[in-house]
C-alpha positions in Angstrom: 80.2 101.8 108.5 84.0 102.9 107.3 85.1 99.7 109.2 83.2 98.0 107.1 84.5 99.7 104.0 88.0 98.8 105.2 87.2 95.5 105.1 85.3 94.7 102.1 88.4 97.0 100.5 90.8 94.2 102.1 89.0 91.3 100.6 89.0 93.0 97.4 92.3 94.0 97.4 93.8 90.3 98.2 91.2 89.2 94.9 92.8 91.9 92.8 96.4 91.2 93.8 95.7 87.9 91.8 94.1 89.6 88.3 96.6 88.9 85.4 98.2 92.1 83.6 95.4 92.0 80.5 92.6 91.9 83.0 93.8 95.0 84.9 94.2 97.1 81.6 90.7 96.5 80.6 89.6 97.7 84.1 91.3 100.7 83.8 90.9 101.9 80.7 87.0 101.1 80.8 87.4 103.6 84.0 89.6 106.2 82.2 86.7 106.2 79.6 84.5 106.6 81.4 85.9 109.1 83.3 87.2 111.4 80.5 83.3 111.0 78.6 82.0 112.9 81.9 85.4 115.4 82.0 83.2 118.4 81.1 80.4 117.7 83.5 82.8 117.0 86.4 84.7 120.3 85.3 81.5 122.7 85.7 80.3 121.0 89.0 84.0 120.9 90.8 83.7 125.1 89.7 80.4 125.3 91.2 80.7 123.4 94.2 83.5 124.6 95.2 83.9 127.9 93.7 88.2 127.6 92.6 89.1 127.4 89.3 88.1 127.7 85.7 86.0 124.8 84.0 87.7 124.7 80.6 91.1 124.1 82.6 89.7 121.7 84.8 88.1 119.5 82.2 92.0 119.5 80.4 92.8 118.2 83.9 89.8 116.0 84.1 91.5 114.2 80.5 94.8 114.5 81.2 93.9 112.1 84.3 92.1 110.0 82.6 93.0 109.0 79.1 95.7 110.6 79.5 97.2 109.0 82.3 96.2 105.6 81.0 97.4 106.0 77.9 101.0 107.0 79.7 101.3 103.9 81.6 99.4 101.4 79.8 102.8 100.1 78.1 103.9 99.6 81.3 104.1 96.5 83.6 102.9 96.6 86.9 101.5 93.3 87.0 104.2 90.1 86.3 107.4 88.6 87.5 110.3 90.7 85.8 113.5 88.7 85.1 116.9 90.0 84.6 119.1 87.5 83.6 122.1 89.5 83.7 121.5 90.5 87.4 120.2 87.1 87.8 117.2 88.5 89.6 113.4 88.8 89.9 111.2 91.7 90.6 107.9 90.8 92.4 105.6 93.2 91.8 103.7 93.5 95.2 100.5 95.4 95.9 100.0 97.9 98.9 96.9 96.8 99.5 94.0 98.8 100.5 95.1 102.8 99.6 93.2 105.7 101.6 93.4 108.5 99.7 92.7 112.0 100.2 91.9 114.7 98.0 91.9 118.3 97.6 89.2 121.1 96.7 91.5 123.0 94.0 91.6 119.6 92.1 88.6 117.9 93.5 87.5 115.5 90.6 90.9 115.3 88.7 92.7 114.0 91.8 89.7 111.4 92.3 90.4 110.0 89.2 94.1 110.0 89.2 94.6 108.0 92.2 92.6 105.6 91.6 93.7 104.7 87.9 97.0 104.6 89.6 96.0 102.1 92.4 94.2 100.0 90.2 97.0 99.4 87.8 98.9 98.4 90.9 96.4 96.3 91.6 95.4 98.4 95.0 92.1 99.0 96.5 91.5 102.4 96.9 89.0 103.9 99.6 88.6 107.8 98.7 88.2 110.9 101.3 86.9 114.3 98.7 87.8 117.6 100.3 84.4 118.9 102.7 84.3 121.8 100.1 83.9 119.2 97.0 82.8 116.3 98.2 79.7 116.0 96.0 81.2 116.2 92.6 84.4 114.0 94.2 81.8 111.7 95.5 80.2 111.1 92.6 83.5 110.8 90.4 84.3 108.0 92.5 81.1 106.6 92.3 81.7 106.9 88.6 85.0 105.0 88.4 83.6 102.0 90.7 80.9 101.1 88.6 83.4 101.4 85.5 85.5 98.8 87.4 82.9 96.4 88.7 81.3 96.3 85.2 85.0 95.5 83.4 85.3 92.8 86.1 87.1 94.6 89.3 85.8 92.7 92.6 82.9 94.7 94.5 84.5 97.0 97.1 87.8 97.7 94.8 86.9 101.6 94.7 84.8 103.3 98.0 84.3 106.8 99.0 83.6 108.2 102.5 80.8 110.6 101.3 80.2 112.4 104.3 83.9 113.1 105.4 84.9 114.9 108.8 88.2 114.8 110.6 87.1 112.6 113.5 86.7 110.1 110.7 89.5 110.9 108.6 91.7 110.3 111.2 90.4 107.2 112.4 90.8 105.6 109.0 94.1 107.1 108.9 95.5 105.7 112.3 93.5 102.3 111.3 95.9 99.1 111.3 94.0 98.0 108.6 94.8 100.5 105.7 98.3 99.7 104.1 99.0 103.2 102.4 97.5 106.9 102.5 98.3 109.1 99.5 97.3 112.9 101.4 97.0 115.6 99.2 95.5 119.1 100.7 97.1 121.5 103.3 99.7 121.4 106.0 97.6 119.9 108.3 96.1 117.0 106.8 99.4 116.2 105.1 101.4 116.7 108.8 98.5 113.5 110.4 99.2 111.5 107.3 102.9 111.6 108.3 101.9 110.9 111.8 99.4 108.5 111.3 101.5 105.4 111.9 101.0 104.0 107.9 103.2 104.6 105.3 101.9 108.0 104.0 102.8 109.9 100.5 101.9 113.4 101.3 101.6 116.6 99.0 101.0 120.0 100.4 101.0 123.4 99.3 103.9 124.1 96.9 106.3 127.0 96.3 107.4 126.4 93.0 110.7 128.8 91.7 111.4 128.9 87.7 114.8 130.2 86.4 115.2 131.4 82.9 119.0 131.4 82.5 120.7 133.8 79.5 120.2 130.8 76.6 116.4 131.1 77.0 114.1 132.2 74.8 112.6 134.9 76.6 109.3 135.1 74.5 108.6 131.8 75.1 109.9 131.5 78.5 107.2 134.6 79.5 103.9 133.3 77.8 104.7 129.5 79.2 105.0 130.8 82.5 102.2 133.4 82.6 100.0 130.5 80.9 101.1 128.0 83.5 100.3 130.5 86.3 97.1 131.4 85.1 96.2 127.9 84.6 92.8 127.2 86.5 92.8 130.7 88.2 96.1 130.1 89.6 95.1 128.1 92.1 97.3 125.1 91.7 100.4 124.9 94.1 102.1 123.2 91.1 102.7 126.0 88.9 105.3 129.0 89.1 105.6 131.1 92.6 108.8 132.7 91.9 111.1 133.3 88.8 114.5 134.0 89.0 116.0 135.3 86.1 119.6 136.2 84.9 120.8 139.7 85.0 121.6 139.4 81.5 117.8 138.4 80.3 115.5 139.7 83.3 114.5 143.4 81.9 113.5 141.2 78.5 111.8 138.9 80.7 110.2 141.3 82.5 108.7 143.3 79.5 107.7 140.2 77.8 105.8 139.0 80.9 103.9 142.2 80.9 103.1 141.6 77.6 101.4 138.0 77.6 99.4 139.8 80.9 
């Protein structure tokens, strides 16, 4: 059955690679809509399911990748010949082709959505792996963007999701000859047989994130943007602070003004 997603992902990748730029806007943003009017729903399911996380922060993530991301890159071109006549040369912009993308339980529906607005407006197909510990709520997000897609004119097949996800499987499709790019995000592990896989692999594990707050700062602010940031979503993101290193001449002020935001 996943071979089969593979390959009705192929053919609709190679229809794709041929929409024109105003064709692959409307796609998207009819997905990021969509996608954003369900942000609250998708915020308090991801929370339930898989018990990280705090569902007013994850529906801000929930926007941010949706709308939000669309609205960052929709000025951009992703889709047409680029000619620089000083350099005398042209940039071909060339699709991947069909993108397996995993994603992780601490973002499980935010991550959904952000890879595959970003594979569609590079005129990718996408074939989704959710995280066993979210793979409901990512399921259905997926689910959610597809029909989006189809119904703004993507080809059938353009978005998939491997609802019942184990690592027998994961690793097959990974290892397959016939996926063109994975984009890992999770643990160690999963990002170490990306690597290994044999396709080109863009892998994200855990972070360890320093800050430094040099003796210009200001230290108030500095404190309650890094407690916030920290605290965002339970702390459970590996993108936010892990360490701060401060300057002798600040840190007691820094330190007193950390206590203070909590």
């Amino acid at each position: 059955q996943t071979a089969q997603m593979i390959e009705k992902a192929r053919w609709a990748a190679s229809s794709f690679a041929t929409y024109p730029r105003e064709s692959v806007l409307a796609i998207v943003e009819s997905m990021a809509r969509a996608a954003a009017a369900e942000a609250r729903r998708y915020a308090e399911w991801a929370v339930e399911e898989s018990g990280f996380g705090n569902p007013d922060h994850k529906e801000i993530k929930n926007r941010l990748c949706s709308t939000g991301l669309f609205d960052h890159y929709k000025g951009e071109n992703f889709t047409d010949y680029l000619i620089d006549p000083e350099t005398k040369s042209v940039a071909i912009p060339k699709p991947a082709g069909v993108i397996f993308a995993l994603t992780p339980s601490t973002n499980p529906v935010c991550s959904v959505f952000y890879k595959a607005i970003l594979a569609l407006l590079t005129r990718n197909a996408i074939l989704i792996s959710p995280h066993p510990a979210a793979k409901a709520s990512g399921a259905d997000a997926a689910r959610l963007l597809a029909r989006a897609a189809e119904a703004a004119g993507a080809p059938d097949g353009i978005i998939q999701v491997i609802a019942e996800p184990t690592m027998p499987l994961i690793n097959a499709v990974m290892t397959s000859d016939r996926i063109n790019l994975i984009l890992a995000t999770g643990g160690s592990p999963v990002v170490r047989a990306a690597y290994s896989s044999g396709n080109p692999a863009i892998g994200v594990g855990p972070g360890n994130n320093p800050v430094y707050v040099d003796e210009t700062a200001d230290v108030a602010r500095a404190a309650k943007q890094i407690v916030d940031s920290k605290a965002f979503d339970n702390a459970i993101l590996c993108t936010n602070e892990s360490a701060v290193i401060a300057h002798r001449a600040i840190a007691p002020r820094l330190v007193s003004e950390m206590k203070r935001q909590g």
